[in-house]
N, CA, C and O of each residue as an XYZ file, in Angstrom:
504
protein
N      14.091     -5.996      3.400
C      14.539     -5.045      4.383
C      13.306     -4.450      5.076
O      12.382     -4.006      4.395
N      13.283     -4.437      6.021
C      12.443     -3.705      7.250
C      12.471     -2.491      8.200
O      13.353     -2.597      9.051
N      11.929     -1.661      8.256
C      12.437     -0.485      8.683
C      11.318      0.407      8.962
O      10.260      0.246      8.354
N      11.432      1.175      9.678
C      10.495      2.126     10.384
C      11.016      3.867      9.518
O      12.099      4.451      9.565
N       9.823      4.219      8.861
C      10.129      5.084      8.276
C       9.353      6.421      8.891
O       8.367      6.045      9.525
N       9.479      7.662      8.896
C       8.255      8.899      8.955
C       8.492      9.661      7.660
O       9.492     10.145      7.130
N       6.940      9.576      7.284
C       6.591     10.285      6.482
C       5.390     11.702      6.346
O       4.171     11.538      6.306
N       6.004     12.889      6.300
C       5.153     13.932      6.836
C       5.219     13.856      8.508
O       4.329     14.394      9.166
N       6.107     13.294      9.024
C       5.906     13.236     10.601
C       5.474     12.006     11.335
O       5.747     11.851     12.526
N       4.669     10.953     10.493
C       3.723     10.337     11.104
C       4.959      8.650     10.793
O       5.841      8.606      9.936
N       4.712      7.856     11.475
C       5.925      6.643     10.979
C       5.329      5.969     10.894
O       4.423      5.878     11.723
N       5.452      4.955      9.731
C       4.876      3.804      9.395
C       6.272      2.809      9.464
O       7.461      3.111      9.564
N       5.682      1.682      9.380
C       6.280      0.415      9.432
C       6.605     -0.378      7.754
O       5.755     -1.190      7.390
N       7.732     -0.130      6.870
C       7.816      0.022      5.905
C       8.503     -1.876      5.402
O       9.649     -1.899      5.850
N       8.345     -2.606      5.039
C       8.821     -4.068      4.386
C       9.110     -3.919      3.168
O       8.092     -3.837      2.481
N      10.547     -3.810      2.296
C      10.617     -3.536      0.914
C      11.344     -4.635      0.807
O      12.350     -4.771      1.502
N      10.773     -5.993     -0.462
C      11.659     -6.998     -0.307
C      11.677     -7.366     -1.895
O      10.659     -6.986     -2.473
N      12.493     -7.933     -2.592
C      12.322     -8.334     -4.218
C      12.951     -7.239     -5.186
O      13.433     -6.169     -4.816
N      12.863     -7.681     -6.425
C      13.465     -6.357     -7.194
C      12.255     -6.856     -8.994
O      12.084     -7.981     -9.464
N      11.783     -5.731     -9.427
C      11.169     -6.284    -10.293
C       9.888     -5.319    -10.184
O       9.897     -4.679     -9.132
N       8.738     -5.051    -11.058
C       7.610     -4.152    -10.777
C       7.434     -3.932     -9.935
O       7.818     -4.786     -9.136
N       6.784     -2.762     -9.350
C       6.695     -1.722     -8.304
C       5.234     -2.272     -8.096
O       4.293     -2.138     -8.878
N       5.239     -3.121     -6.504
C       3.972     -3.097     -5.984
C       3.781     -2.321     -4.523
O       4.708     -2.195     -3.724
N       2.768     -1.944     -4.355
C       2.917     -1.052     -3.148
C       2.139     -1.754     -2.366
O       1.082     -1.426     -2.904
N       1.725     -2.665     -1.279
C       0.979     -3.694     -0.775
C       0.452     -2.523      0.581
O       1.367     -1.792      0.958
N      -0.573     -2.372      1.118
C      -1.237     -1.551      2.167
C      -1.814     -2.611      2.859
O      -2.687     -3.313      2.348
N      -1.304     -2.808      4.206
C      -1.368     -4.096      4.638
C      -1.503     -4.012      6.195
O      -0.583     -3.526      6.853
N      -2.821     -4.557      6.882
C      -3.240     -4.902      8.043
C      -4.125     -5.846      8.572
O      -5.241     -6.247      8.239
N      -2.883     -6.251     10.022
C      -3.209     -7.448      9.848
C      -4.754     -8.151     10.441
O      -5.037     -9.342     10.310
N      -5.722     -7.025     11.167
C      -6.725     -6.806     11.404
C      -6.858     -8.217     12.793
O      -6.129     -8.742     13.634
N      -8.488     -8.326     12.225
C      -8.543     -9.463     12.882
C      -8.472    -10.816     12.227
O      -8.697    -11.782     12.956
N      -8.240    -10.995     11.166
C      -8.186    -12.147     10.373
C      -6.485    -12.992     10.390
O      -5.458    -12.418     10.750
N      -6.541    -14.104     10.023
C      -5.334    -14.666     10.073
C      -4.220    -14.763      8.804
O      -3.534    -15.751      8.543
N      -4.228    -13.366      8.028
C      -3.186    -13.254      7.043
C      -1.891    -13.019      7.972
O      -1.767    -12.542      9.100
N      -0.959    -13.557      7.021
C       0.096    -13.264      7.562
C       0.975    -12.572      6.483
O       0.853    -12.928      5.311
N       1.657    -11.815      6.753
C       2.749    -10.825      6.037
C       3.504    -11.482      4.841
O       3.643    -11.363      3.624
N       3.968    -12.354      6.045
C       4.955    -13.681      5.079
C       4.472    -14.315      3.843
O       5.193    -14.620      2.893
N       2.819    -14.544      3.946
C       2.091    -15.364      2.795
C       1.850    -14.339      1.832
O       1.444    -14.886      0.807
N       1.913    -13.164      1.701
C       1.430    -12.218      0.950
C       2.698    -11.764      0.419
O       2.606    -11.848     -0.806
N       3.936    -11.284      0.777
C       5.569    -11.317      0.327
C       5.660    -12.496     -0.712
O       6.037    -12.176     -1.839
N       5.243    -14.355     -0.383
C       6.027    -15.075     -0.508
C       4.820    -15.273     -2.021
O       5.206    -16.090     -2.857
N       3.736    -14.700     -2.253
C       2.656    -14.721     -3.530
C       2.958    -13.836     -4.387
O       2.742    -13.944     -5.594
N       3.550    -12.763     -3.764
C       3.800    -11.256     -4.603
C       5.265    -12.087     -5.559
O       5.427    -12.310     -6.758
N       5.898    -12.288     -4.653
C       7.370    -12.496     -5.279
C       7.556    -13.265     -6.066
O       8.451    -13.084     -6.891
N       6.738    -14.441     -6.081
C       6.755    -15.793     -7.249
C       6.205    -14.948     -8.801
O       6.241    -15.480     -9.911
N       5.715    -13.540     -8.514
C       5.485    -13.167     -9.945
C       6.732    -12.063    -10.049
O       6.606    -11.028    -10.703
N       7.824    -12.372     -9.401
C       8.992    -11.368     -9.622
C       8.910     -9.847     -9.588
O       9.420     -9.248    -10.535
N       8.326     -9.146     -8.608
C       8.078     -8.092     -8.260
C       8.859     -7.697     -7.141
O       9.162     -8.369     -6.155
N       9.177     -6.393     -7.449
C       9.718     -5.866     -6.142
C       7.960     -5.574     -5.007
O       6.896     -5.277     -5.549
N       8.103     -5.743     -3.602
C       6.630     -4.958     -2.661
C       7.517     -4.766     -2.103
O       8.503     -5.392     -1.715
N       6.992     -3.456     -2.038
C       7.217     -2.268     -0.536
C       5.563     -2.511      0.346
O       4.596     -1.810      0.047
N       5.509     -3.306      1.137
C       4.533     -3.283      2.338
C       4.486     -2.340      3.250
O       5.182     -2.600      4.231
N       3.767     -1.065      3.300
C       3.048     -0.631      3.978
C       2.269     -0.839      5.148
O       1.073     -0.548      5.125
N       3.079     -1.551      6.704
C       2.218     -1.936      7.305
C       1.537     -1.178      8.603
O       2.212     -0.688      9.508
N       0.235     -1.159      8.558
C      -1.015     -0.365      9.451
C      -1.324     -1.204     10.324
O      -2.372     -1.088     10.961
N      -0.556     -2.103     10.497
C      -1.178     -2.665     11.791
C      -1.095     -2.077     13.326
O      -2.124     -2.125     13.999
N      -0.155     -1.644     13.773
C      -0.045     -1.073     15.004
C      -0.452      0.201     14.997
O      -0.340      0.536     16.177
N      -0.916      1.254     14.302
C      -1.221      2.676     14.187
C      -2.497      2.835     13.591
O      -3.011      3.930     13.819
N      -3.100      2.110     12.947
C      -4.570      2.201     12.480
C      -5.323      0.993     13.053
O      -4.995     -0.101     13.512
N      -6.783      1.829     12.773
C      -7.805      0.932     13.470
C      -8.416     -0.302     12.533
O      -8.755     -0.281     11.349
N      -8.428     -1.170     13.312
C      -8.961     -2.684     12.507
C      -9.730     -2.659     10.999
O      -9.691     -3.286      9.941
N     -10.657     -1.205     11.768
C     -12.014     -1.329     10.983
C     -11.268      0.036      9.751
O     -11.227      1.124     10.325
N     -10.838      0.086      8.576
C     -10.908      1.145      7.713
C     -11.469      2.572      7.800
O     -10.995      3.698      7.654
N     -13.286      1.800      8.249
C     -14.486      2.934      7.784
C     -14.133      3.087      9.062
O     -13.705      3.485      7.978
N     -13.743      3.247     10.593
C     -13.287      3.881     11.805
C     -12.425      5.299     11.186
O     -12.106      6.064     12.096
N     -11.995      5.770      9.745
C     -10.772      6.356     10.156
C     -11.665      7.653     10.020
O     -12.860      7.651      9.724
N     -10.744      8.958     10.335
C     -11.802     10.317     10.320
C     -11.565     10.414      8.776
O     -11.089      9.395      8.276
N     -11.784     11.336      8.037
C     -11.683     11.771      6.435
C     -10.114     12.328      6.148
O      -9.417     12.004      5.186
N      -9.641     13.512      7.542
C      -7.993     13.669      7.667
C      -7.508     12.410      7.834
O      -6.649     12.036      7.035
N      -7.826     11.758      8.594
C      -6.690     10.596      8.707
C      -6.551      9.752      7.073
O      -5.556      9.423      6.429
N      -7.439      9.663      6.908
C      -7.291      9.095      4.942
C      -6.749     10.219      4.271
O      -6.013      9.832      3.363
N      -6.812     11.422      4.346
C      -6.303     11.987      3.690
C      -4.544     11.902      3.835
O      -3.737     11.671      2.934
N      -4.305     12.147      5.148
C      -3.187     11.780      5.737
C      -2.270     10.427      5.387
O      -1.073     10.697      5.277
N      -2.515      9.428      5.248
C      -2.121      7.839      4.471
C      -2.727      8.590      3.448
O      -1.629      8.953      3.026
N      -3.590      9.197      2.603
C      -3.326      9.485      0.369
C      -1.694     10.115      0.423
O      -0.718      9.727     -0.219
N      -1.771     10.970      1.200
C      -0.343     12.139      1.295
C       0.738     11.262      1.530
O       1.825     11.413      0.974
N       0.425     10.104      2.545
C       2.016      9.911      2.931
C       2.343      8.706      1.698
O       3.388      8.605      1.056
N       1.454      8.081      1.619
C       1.153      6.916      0.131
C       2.254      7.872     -0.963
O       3.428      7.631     -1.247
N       1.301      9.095     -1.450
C       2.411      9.440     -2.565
C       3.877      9.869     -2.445
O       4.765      9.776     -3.292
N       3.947     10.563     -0.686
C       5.629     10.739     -0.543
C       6.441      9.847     -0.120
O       7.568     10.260      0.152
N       6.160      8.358      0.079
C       6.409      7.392     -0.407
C       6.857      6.897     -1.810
O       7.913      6.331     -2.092
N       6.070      7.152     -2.435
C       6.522      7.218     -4.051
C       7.601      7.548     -4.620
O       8.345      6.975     -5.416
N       7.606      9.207     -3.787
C       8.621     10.085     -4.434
C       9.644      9.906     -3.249
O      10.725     10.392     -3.581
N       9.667      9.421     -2.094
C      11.083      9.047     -1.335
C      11.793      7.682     -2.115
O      12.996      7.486     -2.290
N      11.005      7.085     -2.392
C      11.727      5.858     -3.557
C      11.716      5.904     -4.897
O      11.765      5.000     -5.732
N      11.665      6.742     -4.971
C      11.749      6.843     -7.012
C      10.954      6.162     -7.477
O      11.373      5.688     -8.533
N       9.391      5.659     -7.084
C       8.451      4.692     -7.787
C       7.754      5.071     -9.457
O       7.043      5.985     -9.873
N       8.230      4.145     -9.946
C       7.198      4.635    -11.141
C       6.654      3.144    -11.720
O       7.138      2.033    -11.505
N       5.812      3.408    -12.300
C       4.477      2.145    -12.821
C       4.681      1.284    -11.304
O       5.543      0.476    -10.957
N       3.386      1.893    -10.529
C       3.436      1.471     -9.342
C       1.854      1.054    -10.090
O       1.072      1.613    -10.859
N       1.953     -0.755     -9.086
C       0.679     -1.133     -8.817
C       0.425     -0.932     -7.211
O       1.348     -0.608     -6.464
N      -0.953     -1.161     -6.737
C      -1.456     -0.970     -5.457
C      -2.210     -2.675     -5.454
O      -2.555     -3.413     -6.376
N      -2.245     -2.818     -3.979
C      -2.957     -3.597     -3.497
C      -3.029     -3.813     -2.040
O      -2.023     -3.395     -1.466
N      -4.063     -4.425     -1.144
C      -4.243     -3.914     -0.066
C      -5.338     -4.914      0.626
O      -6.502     -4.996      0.234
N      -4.900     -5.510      1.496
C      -5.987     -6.325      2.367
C      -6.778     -5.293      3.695
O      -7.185     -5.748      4.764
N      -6.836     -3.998      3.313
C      -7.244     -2.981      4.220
C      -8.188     -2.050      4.046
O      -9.223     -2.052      4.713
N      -7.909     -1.139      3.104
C      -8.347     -0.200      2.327
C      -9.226     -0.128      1.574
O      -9.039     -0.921      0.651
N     -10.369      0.576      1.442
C     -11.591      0.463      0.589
C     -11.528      1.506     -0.477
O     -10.788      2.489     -0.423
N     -12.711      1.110     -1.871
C     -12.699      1.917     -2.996
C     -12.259      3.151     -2.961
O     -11.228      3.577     -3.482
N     -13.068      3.749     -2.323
C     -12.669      5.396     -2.289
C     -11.713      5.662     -1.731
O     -11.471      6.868     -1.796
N     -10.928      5.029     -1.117
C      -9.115      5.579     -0.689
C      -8.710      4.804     -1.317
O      -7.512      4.999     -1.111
N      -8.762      3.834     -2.123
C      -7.887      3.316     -3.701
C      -8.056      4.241     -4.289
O      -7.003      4.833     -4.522
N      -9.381      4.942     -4.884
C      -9.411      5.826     -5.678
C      -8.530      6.975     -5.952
O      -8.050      7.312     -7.034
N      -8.367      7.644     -4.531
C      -7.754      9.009     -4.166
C      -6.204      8.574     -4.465
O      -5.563      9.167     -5.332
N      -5.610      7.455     -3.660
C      -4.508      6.930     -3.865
C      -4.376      7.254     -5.173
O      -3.727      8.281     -5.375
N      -4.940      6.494     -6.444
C      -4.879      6.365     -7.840
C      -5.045      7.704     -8.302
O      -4.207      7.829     -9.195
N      -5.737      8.874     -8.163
C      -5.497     10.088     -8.669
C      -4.314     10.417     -7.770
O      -3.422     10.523     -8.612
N      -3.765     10.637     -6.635
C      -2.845     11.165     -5.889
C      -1.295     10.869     -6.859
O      -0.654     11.830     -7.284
N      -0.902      9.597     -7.078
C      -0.134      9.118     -7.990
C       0.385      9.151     -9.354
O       1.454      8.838     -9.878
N      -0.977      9.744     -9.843
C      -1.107      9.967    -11.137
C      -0.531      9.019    -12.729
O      -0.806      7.938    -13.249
N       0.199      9.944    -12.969
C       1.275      8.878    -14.069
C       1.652      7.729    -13.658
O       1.696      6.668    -14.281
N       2.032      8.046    -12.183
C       2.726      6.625    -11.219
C       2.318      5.616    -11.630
O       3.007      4.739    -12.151
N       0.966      5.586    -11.432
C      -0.110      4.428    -11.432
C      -0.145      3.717    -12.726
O      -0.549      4.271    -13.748
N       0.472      1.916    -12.676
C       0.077      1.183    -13.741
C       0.015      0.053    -13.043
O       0.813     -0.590    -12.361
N      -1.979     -0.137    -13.602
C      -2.425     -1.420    -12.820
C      -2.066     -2.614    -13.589
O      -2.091     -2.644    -14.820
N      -1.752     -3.543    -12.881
C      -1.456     -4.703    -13.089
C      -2.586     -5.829    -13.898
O      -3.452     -5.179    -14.483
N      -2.705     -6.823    -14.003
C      -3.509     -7.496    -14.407
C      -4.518     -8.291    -13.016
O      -5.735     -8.473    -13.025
N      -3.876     -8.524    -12.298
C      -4.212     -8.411    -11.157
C      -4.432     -7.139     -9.865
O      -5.025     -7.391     -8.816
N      -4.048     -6.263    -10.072
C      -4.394     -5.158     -9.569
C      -5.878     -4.980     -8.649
O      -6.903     -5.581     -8.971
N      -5.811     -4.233     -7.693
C      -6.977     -4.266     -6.979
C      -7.938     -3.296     -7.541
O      -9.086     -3.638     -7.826
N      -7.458     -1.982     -7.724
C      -8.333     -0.955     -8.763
C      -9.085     -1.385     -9.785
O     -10.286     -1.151     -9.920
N      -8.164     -2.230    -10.764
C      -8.716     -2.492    -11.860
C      -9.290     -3.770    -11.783
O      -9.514     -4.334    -12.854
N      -9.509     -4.212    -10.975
C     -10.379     -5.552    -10.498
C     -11.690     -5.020    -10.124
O     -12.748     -5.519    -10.509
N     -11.579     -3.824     -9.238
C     -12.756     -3.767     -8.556
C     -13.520     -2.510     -9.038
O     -14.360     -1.986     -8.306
N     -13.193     -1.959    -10.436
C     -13.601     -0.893    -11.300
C     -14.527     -1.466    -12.447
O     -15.196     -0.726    -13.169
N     -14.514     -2.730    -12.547
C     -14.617     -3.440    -13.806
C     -16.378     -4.051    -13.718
O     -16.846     -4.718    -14.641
């Protein structure tokens, strides 16, 4: 299912497809040639529900472009996300987003947060 959501005011472009662990995918499509579809159709062969998060039309290519509010702004709407879907043992992952707004994400979430074996946090903490 596909759908245009606002959260705190601001609307993101929301893809929730599968049923099965809670992945939260943060996803833009920049300048590179991922496509949405290939990243849904990898998530799902391990039987997971993803809710995709997509930044492509409202954020800038480049991550490190955003101001410090605007990240703060996506940590905030990331967790009322959470709590508009009842998420719990949420993994993260993200062809967008760098350490330190994984990080914040991952304290913002708190309990929420259970990384996967594949997980991007706990990949790139290690």
């Amino acid at each position: 299912m596909s759908k245009d959501i606002y959260l705190n005011d601001r609307k993101y472009h929301i893809h929730d497809i599968g049923e099965g662990e809670n992945v939260v995918f943060i996803f833009h499509r920049g300048e590179g040639i991922l496509k949405l579809e290939d990243i849904v159709s990898n998530i799902l062969k391990k039987h997971q529900r993803i809710i995709v998060i997509d930044l492509t039309e409202d954020f800038p290519t480049d991550v490190s472009s955003l101001s410090s509010q605007r990240c703060k702004e996506l940590i905030d709407d990331i967790h009322l996300l959470a709590d508009v879907y009842w998420l719990d043992d949420i993994s993260l992952e993200s062809n967008y987003i760098n350490k330190p707004i994984q990080r914040e994400i991952v304290i913002a979430l708190g309990p929420r947060y259970a990384p996967q074996k594949n997980d991007i946090i706990s990949e790139k903490q290690s």
